[in-house]
C-alpha positions in Angstrom: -7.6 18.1 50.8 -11.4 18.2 52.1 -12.4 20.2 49.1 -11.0 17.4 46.6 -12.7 14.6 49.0 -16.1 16.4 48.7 -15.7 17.2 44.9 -14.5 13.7 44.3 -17.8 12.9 46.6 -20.4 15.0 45.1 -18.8 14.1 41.2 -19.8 9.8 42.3 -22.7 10.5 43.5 -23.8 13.0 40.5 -22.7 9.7 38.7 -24.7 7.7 40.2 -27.7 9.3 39.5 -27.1 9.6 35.5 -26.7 6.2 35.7 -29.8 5.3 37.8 -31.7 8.1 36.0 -33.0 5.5 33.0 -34.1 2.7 35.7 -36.1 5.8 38.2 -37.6 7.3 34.8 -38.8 3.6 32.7 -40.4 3.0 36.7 -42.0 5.7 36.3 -43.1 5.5 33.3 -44.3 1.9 33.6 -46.2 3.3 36.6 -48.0 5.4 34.8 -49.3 2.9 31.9 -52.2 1.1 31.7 -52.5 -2.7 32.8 -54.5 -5.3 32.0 -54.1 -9.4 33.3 -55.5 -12.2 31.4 -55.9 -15.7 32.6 -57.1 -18.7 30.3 -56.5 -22.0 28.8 -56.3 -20.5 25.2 -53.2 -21.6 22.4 -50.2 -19.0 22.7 -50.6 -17.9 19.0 -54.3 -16.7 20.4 -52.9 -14.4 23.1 -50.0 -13.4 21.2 -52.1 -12.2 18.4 -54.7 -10.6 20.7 -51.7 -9.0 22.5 -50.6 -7.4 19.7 -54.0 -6.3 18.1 -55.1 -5.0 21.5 -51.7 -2.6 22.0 -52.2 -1.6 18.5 -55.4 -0.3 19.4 -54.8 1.3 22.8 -51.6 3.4 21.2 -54.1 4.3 18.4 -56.9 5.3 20.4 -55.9 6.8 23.8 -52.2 7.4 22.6 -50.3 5.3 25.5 -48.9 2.2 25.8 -51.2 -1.0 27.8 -49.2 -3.4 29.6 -50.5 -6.7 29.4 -50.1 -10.0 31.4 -51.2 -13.6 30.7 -51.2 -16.3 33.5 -51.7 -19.6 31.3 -51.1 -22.2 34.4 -52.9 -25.0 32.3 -56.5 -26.0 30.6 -59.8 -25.3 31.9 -59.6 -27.0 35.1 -56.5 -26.1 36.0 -58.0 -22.5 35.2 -60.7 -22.6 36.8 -58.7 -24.0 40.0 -56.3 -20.9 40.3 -59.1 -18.8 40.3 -61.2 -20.4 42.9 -57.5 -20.0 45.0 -57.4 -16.3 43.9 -60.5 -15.8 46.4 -62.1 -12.8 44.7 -59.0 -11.4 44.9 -57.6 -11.9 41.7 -54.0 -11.3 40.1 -56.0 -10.5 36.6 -58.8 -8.9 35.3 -59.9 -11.3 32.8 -60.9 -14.8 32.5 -60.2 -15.5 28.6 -61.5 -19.0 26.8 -62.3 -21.8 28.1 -65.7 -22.9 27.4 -69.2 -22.3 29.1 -69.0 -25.6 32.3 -66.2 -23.3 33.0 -67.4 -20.4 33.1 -70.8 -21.5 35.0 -68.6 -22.8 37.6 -66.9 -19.8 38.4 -70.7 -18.1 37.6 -71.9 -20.4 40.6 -68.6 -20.0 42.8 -69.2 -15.9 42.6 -66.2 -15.4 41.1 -67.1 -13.2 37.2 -69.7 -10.4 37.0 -72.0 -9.4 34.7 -70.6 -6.8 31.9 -72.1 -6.8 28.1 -69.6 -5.8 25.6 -69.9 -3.8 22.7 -71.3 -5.6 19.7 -72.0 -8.6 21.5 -75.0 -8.8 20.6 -73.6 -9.9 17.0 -73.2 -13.1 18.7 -76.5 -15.2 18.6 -77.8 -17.0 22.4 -78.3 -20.0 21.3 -77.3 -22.3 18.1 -78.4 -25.8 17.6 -80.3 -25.7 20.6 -76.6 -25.1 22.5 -76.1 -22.1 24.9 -73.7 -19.2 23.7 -73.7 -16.4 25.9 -75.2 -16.0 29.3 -78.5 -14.5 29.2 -76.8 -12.4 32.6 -73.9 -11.3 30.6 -71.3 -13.2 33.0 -69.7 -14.7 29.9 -69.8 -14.1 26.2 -68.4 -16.3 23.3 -65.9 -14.4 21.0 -64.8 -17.8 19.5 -67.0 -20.8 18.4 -66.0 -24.3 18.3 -66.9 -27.8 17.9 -65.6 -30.6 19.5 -63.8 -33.2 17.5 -61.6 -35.9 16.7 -58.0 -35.8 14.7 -56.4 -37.8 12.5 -53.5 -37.8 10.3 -54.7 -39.2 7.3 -51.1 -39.8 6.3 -50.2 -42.5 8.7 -54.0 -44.2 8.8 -53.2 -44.5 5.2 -49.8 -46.3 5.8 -51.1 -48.9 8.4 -54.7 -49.6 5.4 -57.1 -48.2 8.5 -60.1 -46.5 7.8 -60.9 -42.9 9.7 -63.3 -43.7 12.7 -66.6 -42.2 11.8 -68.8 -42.8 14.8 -68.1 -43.1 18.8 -68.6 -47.1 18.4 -66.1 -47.4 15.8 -63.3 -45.9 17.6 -63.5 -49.5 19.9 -62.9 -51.1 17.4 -59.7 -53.5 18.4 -58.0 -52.8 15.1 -57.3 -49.2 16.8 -56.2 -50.3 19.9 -52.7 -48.5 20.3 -53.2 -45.7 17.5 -55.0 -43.2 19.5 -54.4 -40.8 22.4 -55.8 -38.3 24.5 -55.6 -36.3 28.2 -57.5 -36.4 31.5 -60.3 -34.3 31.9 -58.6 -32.5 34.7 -55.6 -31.1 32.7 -58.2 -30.4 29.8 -61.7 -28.9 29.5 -62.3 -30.2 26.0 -61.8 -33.9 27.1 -63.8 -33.2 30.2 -66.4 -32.4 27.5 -66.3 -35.2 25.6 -66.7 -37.3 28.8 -70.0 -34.8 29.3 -71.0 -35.9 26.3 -70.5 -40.0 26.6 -72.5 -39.6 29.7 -75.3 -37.7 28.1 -75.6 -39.3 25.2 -75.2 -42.6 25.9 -76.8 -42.5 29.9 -74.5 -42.2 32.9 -73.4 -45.7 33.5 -73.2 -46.8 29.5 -71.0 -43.2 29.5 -68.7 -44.5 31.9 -68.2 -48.2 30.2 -67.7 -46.5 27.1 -64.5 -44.5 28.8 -63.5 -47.4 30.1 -63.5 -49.0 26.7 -61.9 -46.3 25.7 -59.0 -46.0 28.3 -58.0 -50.0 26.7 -57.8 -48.4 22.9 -55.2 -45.9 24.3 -51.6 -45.9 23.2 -50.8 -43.9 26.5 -52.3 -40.4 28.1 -50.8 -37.4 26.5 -49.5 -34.1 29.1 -52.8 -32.0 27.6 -54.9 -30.9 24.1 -51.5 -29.3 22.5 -49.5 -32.6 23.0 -52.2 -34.7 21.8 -52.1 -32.4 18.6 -48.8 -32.3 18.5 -48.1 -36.4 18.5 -51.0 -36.5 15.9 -49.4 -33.8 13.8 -46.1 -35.2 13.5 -47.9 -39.1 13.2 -46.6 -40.6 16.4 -50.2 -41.6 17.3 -52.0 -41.2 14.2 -56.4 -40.4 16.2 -56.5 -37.8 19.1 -59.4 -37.5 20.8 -61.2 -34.6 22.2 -59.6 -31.5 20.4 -60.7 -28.4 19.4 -61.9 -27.8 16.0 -59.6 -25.1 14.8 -56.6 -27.2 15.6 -57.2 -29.5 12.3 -57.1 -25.8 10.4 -54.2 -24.5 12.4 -52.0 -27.8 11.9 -52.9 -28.2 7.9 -52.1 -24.3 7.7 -48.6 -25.2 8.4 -48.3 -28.4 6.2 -49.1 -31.0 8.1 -51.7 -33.6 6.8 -54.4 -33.4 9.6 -58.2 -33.7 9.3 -60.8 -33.5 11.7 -63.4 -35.4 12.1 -66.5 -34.9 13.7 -68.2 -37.9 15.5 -71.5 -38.6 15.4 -72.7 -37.1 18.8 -70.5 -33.6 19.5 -71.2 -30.4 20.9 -70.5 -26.8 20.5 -68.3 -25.6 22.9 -68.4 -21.6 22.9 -64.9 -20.6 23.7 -66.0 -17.8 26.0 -64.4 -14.9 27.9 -65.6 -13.3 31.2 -64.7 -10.1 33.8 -63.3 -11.4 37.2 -64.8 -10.0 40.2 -62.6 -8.0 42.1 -60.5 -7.2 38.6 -57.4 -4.0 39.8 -58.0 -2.9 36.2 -61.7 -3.0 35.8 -61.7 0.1 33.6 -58.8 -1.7 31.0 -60.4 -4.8 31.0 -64.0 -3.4 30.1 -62.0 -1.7 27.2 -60.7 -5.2 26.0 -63.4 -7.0 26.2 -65.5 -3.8 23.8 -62.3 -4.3 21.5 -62.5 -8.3 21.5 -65.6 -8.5 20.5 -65.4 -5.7 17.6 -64.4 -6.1 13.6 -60.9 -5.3 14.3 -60.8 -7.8 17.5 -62.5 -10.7 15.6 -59.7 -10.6 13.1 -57.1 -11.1 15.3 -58.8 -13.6 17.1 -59.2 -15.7 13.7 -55.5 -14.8 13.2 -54.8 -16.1 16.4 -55.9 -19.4 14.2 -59.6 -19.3 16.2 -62.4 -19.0 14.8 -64.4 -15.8 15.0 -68.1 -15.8 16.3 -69.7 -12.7 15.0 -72.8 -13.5 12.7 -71.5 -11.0 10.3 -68.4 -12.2 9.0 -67.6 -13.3 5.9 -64.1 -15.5 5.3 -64.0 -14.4 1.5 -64.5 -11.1 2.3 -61.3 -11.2 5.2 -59.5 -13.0 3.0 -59.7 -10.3 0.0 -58.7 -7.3 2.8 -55.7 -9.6 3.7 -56.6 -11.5 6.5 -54.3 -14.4 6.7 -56.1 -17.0 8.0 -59.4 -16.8 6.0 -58.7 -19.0 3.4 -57.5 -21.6 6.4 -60.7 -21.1 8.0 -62.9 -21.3 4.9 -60.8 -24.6 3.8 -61.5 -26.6 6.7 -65.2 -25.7 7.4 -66.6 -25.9 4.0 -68.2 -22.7 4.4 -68.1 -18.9 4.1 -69.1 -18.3 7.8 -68.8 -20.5 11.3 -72.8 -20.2 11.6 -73.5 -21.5 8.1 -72.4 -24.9 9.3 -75.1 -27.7 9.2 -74.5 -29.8 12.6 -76.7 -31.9 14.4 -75.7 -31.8 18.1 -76.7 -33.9 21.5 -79.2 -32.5 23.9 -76.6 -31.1 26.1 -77.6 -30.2 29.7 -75.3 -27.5 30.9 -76.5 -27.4 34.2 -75.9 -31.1 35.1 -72.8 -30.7 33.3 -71.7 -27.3 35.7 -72.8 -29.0 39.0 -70.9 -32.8 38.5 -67.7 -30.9 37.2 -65.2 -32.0 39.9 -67.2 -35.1 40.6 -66.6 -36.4 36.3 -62.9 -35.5 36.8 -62.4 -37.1 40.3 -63.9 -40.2 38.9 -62.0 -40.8 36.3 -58.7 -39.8 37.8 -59.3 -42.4 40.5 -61.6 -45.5 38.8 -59.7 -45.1 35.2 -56.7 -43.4 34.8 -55.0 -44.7 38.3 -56.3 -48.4 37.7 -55.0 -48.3 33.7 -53.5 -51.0 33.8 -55.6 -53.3 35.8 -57.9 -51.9 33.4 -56.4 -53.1 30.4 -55.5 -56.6 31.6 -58.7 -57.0 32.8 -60.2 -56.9 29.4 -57.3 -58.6 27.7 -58.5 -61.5 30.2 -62.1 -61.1 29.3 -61.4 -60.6 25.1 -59.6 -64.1 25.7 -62.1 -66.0 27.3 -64.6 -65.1 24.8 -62.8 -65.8 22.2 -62.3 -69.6 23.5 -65.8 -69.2 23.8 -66.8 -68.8 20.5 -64.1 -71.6 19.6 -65.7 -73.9 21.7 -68.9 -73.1 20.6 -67.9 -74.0 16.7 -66.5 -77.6 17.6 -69.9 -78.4 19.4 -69.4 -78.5 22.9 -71.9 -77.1 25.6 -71.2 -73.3 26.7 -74.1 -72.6 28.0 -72.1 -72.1 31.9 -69.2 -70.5 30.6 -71.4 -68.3 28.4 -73.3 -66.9 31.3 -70.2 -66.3 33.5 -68.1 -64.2 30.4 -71.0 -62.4 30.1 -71.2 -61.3 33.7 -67.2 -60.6 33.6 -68.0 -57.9 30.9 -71.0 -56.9 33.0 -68.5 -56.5 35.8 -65.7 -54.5 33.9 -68.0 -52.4 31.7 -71.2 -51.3 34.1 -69.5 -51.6 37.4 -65.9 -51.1 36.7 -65.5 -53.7 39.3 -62.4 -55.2 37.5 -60.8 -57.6 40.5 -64.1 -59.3 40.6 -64.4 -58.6 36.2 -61.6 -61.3 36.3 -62.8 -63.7 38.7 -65.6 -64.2 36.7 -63.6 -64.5 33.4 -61.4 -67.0 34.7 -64.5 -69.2 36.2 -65.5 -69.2 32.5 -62.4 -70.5 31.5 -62.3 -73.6 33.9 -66.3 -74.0 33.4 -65.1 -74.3 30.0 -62.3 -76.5 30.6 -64.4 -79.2 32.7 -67.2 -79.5 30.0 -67.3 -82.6 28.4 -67.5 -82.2 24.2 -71.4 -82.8 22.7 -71.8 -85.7 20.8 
């Protein structure tokens, strides 16, 4: 009876094992792969096509498998954010896109090191006067783009509206409810164009301009994709603040998007860095050598960004196969990124670097929680003046009312003082009330 317990014993737990076996030997094997851990603000067809170009070349050239993860928590702020948590002790090696405020912050926070990859230097420094690598090699752009405007040229057809060309045009009231866009904390590129309002127009005309803005705003969309997403499909027919390549990634998949680029933009180099403290230093270096090779700069245009090597030729991809050459050669009019002709602002990256949190805490707080107030504020204001000009046409004295409308739009506009913004605008309106009509 014992010997039929213990064979009956011995038999399970030979089982057991056989079944356990495949679990104890993938561990294993897992254990013994490579890693590498991304984190970055970049589209998923970017990191799925790098993904796959970078396994591809690690089975080819060291004969093993690489396992890769990808933390994505959001867009460049919210990037930049989960790193600063990390502490130097991060949960990836790599901090990929994003563009260069981003990477300076994290520069001045101690938190990437230096590391030049391989044919790097096929990217230039500098273009249009804009930085595009560090000249410490704590970040390198592998992807160039500029900022931009979309439209679906579809829908602006359907409602008779012209595209708007310039900054000023986009306030104009016959757009008011046809454009979107995020907040500058959920996306670096609209934290840009903020940067670039402020720079270009001065600090406190930058800010009444966003204010202006925030009233021609059909709502606030959840980030960059959704804005391209409600313009591809013609929900909202303008987003504002995107990334170049996302008019070539939307009309490669039929959609009838253009970009537009306004009359004071910047180049934003979509950039990639090595994290301090990386667990797979030795992987990640061999990522970043790849990324910034032929073979990497393919996938990354295939990944529908564009590729920032000075050597490149779209006609020349697109004869060798290269899907998304054509794309890319469609919607920039040329054979090359750096053959574009662009006139850009006199962008200070350092300012730009040290009032990062500052920009996006004050337009959380003084814009995008006071919308509303915002908006009826200038409804209020738009009103009076137009019984202003009314009044003005049938003869009757303004001069009061005049003065006090204009210091209501002084109020909203350079102060953002919008309480006192209505005040004024309704002492214009009795002012103009109580004054008798000129003979």
């Amino acid at each position: 009876m014992r010997k039929r317990i213990l064979t009956a014993t011995i038999f399970a737990v030979f089982s057991m094992a056989l079944l356990l076996l495949p679990i104890f030997l993938a561990e294993a094997q897992a254990q013994t792969r490579d890693k590498v851990g991304w984190i970055g603000p970049v589209y998923k067809e970017l990191s799925d096509s790098l993904a796959k170009g970078f396994k591809e070349h690690y089975r080819k050239t060291y004969g093993k498998e690489v396992d890769i993860t990808f933390v994505r928590p959001g867009g460049w702020p919210v990037v930049v954010d989960k790193v600063r948590a990390w502490g130097g002790k991060p949960d990836a090696d790599v901090f990929l896109g994003a563009g260069a405020p981003a990477h300076e912050v994290l520069k001045k926070d101690g938190f990437i090191v230096p590391y030049r990859p391989k044919d790097s230097d096929k990217v230039p420094a500098k273009w249009g006067g804009m930085k595009v690598k560090d000249e410490g090699d704590f970040w390198a752009c592998f992807s160039p783009w500029i900022v931009t405007n979309l439209y679906n040229e579809r829908v602006l057809k359907a409602l008779k509206l012209p595209p708007p060309k310039t900054w000023k045009e986009l306030l104009d009231p016959i757009y008011r409810g046809y454009v979107i866009q995020t907040l500058p904390y959920a996306s670096g590129t609209q934290h840009e164009v903020i940067e670039i309002h402020l720079q270009a127009f001065g600090e406190k005309e930058g800010w009444a301009y966003n204010r202006l803005l925030a009233a021609q705003l059909a709502r606030f969309s959840t980030g960059s994709v959704d804005t391209t997403h409600l313009v591809n499909r013609g929900e909202i027919p303008i987003g504002v603040a995107q990334p170049q390549m996302n008019a070539m990634s939307a009309r490669a998949d039929g959609y009838p998007v253009r970009d537009l680029l306004p009359d004071k933009t910047i180049l934003v180099p979509e950039a990639v860095a090595l994290l301090k403290g990386a667990p797979n230093e030795a992987t990640a270096k061999i990522f970043l050598d790849w990324l910034f090779s032929m073979d990497g700069q393919k996938y990354v245009l295939e990944g529908r960004y564009f590729p920032a090597r000075t050597d490149i030729k779209f006609s020349v991809w697109e004869k060798e196969g290269v899907t998304m050459a054509k794309h890319a050669r469609d919607a920039l009019g040329v054979d090359s990124f750096w053959d574009l002709k662009v006139g850009f602002i006199d962008y200070n990256l350092d300012l730009a670097t040290k009032r990062w949190d500052d920009v996006n805490r004050y337009y959380e707080f003084e814009i995008y929680r006071k919308w509303g107030e915002l908006k009826d504020s200038l409804s209020l204001i738009e009103a009076v003046e137009g019984e202003v000009n009314v009044a003005k046409e049938k003869k009757i004295d303004v001069k009061r009312a005049e003065a006090k409308i204009k210091e209501a739009r002084k109020l909203f506009e350079m102060d953002g003082a919008y309480a006192a913004s209505r005040l004024a605008a309704s002492e214009a309106r009795s002012l103009l009330a109580a004054r008798p009509r000129s003979k």
